[in-house]
C-alpha positions as CSV (number, residue, x, y, z in Angstrom):
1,X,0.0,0.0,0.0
2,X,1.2,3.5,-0.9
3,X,0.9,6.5,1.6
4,X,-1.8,9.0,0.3
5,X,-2.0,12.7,2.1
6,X,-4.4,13.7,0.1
7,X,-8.0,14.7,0.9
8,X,-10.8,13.8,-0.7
9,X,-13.8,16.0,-0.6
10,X,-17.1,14.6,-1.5
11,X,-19.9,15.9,-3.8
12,X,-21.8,18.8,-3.1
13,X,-19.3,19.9,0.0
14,X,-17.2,22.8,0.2
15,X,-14.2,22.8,0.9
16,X,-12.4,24.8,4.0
17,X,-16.3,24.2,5.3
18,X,-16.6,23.3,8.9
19,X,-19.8,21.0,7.6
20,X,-19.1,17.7,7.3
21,X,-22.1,17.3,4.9
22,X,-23.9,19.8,2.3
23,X,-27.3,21.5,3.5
24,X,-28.4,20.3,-0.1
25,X,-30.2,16.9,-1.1
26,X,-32.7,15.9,-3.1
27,X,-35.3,13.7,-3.7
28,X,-37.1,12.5,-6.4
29,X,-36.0,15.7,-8.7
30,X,-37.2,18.1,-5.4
31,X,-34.1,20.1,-4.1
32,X,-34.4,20.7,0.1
33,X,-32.5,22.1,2.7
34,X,-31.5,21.4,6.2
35,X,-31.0,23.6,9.3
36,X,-30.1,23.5,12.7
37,X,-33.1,23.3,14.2
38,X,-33.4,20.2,12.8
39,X,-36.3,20.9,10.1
40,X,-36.1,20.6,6.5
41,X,-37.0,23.0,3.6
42,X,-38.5,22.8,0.4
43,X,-38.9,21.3,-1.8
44,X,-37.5,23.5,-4.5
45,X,-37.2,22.7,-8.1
46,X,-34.1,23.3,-8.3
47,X,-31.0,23.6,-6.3
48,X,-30.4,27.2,-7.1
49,X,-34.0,27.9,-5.9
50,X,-33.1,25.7,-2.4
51,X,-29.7,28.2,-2.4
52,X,-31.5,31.4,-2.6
53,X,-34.6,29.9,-0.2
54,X,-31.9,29.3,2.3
55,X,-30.3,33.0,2.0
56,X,-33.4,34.1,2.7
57,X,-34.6,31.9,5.9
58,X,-30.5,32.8,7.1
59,X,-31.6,37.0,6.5
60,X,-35.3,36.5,8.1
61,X,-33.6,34.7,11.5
62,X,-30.9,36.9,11.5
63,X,-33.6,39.6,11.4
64,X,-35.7,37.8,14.4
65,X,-32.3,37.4,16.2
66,X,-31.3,41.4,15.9
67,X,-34.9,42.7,16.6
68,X,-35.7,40.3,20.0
69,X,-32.1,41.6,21.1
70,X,-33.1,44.8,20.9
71,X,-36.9,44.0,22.5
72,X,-34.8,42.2,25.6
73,X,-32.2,45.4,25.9
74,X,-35.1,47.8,25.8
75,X,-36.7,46.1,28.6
76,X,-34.0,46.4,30.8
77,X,-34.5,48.2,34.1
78,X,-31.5,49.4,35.6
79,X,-31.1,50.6,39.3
């Protein structure tokens, strides 16, 4: 057996990504997503439509995220 050092990166994964599997899959021609909180999106007819869904879940939490931070701090009392 020869010593190989190099890495193999499967399909669909990007590589320097800290993923160990792609967001992407599909099923039966349907393109989905996954996220943390453990549900899945879609389905999409296409991967680029799945890509562009997912920018747009990422922006609408990160909205949710920035405007109940700003709820919490404007509820804060100090003394």
């Amino acid at each position: 057996m020869g010593n190989n050092n190099s890495i193999n990166i499967r399909n669909n994964e990007i590589q320097g990504s800290s993923n160990c599997f792609s967001r992407f899959y599909s099923v039966a021609n349907e393109w989905y997503f996954s996220v943390r909180e453990g549900e899945d999106k879609g389905p999409y007819t296409s991967r680029l439509a799945a890509e562009s869904n997912l920018k747009r879940y990422l922006l609408n939490k990160e909205h949710f995220e920035l405007n109940k931070m700003q709820i919490i701090i404007s509820n804060l009392k100090f003394i």
